[in-house]
N, C-alpha and C positions, 0 to 999 in steps of 0.2 A: 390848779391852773399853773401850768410854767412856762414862765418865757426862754425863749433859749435862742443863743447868739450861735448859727454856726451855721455858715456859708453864706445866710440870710436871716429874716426876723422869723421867727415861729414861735404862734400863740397854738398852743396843744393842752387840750381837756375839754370834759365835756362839757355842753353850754359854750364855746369859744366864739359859736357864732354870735352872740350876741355885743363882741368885740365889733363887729362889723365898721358901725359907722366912725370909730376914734380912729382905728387903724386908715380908713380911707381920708378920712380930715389929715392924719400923716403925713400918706401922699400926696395927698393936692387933689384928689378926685374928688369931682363933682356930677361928672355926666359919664359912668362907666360905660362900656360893653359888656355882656353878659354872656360868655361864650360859655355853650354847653349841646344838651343832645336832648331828644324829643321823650327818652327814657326817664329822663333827670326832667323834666316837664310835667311830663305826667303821673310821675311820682308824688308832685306837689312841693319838692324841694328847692324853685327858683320863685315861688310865691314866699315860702318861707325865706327865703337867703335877703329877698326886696322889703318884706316885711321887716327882719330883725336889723337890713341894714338903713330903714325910713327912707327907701327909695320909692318912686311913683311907680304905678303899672304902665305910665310910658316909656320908660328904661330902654334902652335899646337891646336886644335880646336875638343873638345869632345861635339856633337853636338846631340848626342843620349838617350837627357834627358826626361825620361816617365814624362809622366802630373801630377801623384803621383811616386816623386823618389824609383827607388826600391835598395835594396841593391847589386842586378847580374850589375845595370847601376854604381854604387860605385867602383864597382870593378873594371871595364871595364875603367871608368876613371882616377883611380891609376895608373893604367899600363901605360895608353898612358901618362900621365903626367913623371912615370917612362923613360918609352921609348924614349922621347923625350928630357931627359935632363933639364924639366921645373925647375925652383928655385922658382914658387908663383904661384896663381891662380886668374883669372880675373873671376867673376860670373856676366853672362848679361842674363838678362829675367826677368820671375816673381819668385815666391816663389818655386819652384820646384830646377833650376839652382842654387839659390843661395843657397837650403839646400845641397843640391847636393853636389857641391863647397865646404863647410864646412866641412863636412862626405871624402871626397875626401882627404883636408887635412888630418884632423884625420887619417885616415891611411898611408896615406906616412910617418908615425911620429910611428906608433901606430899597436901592430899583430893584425890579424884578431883572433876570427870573429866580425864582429863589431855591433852583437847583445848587446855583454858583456859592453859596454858602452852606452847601455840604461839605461837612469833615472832608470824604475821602476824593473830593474834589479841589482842595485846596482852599477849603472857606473861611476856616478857622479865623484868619486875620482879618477878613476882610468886613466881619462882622463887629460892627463899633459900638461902642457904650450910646445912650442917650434914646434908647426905646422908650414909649410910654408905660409908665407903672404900670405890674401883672401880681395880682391877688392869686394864689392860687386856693380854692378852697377843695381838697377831696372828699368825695362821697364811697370812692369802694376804698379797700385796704389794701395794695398792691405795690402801684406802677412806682411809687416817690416821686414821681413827677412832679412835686410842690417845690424841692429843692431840688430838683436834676437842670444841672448845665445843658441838655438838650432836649430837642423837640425832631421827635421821628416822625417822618410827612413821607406820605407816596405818593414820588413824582408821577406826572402826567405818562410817562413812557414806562408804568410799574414799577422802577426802583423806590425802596423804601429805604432812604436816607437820613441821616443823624447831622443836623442841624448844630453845632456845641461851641457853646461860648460864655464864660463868666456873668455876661451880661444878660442872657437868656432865663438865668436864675429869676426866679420871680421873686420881688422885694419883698412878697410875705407869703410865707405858708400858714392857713390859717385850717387847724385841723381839729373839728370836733368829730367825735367817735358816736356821737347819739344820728348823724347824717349816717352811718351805714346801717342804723339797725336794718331801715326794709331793702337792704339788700337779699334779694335769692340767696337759697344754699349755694346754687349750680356755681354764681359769679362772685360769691364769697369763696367758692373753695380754689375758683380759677384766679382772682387775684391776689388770694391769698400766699398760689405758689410760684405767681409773680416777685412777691415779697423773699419767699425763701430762696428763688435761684440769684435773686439781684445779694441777697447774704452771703450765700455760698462761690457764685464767680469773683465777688469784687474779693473774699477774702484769698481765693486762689490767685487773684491777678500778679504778676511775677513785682508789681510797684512797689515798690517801701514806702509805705505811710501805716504808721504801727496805729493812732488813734482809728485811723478807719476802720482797721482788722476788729480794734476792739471794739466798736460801733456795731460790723458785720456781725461778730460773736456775737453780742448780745440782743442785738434784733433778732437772728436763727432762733435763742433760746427760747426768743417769747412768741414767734412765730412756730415752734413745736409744741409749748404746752396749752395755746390758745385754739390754732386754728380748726383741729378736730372740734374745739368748741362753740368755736363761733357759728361752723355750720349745721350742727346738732340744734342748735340753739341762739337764732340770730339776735333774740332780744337779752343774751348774758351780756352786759354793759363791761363787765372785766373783761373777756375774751374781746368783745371789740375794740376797747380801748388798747389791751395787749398789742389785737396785730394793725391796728393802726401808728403805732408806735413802730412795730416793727418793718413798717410800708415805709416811714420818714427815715429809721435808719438806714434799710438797705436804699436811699435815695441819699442820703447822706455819704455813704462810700462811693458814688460814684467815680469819684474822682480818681481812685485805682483803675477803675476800665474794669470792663466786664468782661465775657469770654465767649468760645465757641457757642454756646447755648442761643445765645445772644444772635449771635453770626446769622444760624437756622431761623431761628425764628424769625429775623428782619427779612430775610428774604421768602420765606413763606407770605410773610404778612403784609408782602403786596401782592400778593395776590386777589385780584378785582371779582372774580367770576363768582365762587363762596369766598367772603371775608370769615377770616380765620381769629379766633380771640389768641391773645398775646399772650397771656397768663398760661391761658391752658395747650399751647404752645411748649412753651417753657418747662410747664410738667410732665408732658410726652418725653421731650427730647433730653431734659437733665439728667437721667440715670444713667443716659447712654456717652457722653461725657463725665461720667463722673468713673466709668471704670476706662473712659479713655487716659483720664487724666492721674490715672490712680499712682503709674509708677515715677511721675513726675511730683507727686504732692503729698507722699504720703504721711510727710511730717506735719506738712497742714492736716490733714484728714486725722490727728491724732485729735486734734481741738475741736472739729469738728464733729466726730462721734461725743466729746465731752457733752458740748452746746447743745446736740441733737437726745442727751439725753441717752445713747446706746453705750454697749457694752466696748471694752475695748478689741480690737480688731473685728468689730463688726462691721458687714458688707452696707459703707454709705448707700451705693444704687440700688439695693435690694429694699433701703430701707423705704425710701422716697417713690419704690414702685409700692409697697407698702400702703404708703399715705395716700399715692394717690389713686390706689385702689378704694381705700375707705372713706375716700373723698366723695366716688362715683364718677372720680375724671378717666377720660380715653386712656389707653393703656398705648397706642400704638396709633401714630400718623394717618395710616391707613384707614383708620375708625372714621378720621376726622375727613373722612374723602379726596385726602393727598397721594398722589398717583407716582409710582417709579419713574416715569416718564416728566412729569412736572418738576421733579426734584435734582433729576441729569441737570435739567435747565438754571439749574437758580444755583448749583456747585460755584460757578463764577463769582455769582454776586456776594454769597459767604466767604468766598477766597478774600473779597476785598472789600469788605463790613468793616467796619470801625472798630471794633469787639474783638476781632479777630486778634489783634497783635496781643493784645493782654490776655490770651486763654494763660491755662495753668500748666499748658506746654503746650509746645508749637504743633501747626494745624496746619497743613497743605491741601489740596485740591483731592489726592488719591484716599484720605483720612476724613472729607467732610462724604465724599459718596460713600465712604463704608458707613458713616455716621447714622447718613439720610436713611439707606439701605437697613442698618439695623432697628431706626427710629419708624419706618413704616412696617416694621413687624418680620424682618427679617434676622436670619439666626445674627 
């Protein structure tokens, strides 16, 4: 079991849940919210989470969380949080609940609407200390959402926005590695390569902060020699343990900014009609940035073949179409029912994504449609 101080409190190892009730006695919670999804319900991992933390089955339990959060489920959760008399909120699932969770604070503190503390809207300041305590507990291996400064919500009018602020950190990431075993192959291999592009953008991000590179490196390494395992074999408790580990660190570098990947995928992932998984988002579209950004980083991509375990001057994008071939993830946009015509439309809104200024070299408007255009399977 370790505790570790860095950004926020994190209890990590297996059994951590059963940390539950001293950490909440910490904060002062008595009457949580339970924000999560009907998946994580019926899995039986929010009877477990009440159980180990001596909560009642009256708990108050906002279980209506969309697969990409939107801002009508935000709202929806304020109230019941309101109505129920809650003082803090408990976030168990993946990256969805826990931003969810975040955004949920945020306004029991804060007016609507709560477009107006979007990053690329000028929100950044406007968003103040003094939200109610947020637990985050995860269940897949992926998003870092447990320590990530933001909460991505899509607004009512489809923008999907990055929420970011110091204070959005949730005061504990509480991460056991025995909550992912009955995760699916499919959603292990897709947040799994969540975990590896949040390694690989934050390490490319042009910032200087040399501890997080090292943080990114070493989440990549253990997210290469695990993740083929984990989904081979969701019950190897070393391979879980591995890329949950390496889900906290890449949520750990966030604070370099992320990149073009990023950009795409926030603007796909409002997308209302088919909701689009994040993860496996991210694994279509990172190889095709990874040879955009090759002549700008190639000194980084020295470290990064090291981390990844390849040969020296071996093709990063090749490798990563690679993995996510023997993952069973889509190869190509397209697969995922994203249309040339959809993708014209959303050029704008990656122009001016939050992600966008930290790629690993500059990214214009005529460079995300050749992007879009290669990532749905074009030459």
């Amino acid at each position: 079991m370790g505790l570790i101080t860095y950004l926020t409190r994190i209890q990590f190892g297996r059994g951590a849940l059963r940390l539950l009730p001293e950490e909440l006695a910490l904060l002062g919670v008595s009457r949580p919210l339970v924000v999560t999804d009907r998946g994580v319900v019926a899995a039986g991992l929010v009877a477990r989470l009440l159980d180990a933390a001596g909560l009642s089955d009256a708990t108050a339990v906002f279980d209506a969380t969309p697969e990409n959060p939107t801002e009508a489920a935000v709202l929806a959760a304020r109230d019941r949080y309101r109505e129920a008399g809650c003082d803090g909120v408990v976030a168990l699932g993946g990256g969805s609940p826990l931003d969810l969770a975040k955004a949920v604070a945020l306004l029991v503190t804060h007016a609507e609407p709560l477009s107006q503390y979007a990053a690329i809207l000028g929100g950044i300041p406007r968003i103040r200390p003094g939200q109610p305590p947020v637990i985050a507990v995860p269940t897949t291996a992926g998003t870092g959402s447990e320590v990530g400064r933001a909460a991505l919500i899509t607004m009512a009018d489809g923008r999907k926005l990055g929420l970011i602020a110091p204070s959005l950190i949730p005061n504990l990431a509480l991460c056991d590695p025995e909550l992912t075993v009955g995760l699916p192959p499919g959603l292990t291999a897709a947040t799994g390569m969540d975990a590896v592009t949040h390694c690989i953008e934050t390490y490319l991000s042009p910032r200087d902060n040399p501890p997080a590179e090292a943080i990114a490196l070493d989440g990549l390494t253990r997210a290469m020699r695990s993740l083929r395992r984990a989904v081979a074999d969701g019950r190897d408790l070393d391979a879980r343990e591995d890329m949950m580990m390496a889900a906290l660190e890449g949520g750990m570098t966030f604070q370099k900014g992320l990149g073009a990947v990023h950009s795409m995928s926030h603007a796909l992932g409002g997308r209302q009609s088919r909701p689009l998984h994040h993860g496996t988002l991210n694994a279509v579209i990172l190889p095709h940035l990874l040879r955009f950004n090759a002549p700008a980083c190639e000194a980084q991509y020295v470290a990064l073949r090291h981390a990844m375990g390849l040969s020296p001057g071996a093709d990063l994008a090749a490798a990563i179409d690679d993995l996510n071939r023997d993952l069973g993830l889509p190869g190509t946009l397209a697969e995922m029912g994203v249309t040339a015509e959809e993708c014209e439309g959303l050029i704008s809104w990656a122009v001016e994504d939050h992600s966008t200024a930290t790629n690993g070299r500059p990214v214009g408007a005529e460079d995300f449609r050749a992007l879009f255009a290669a990532a749905l399977g074009g030459a």
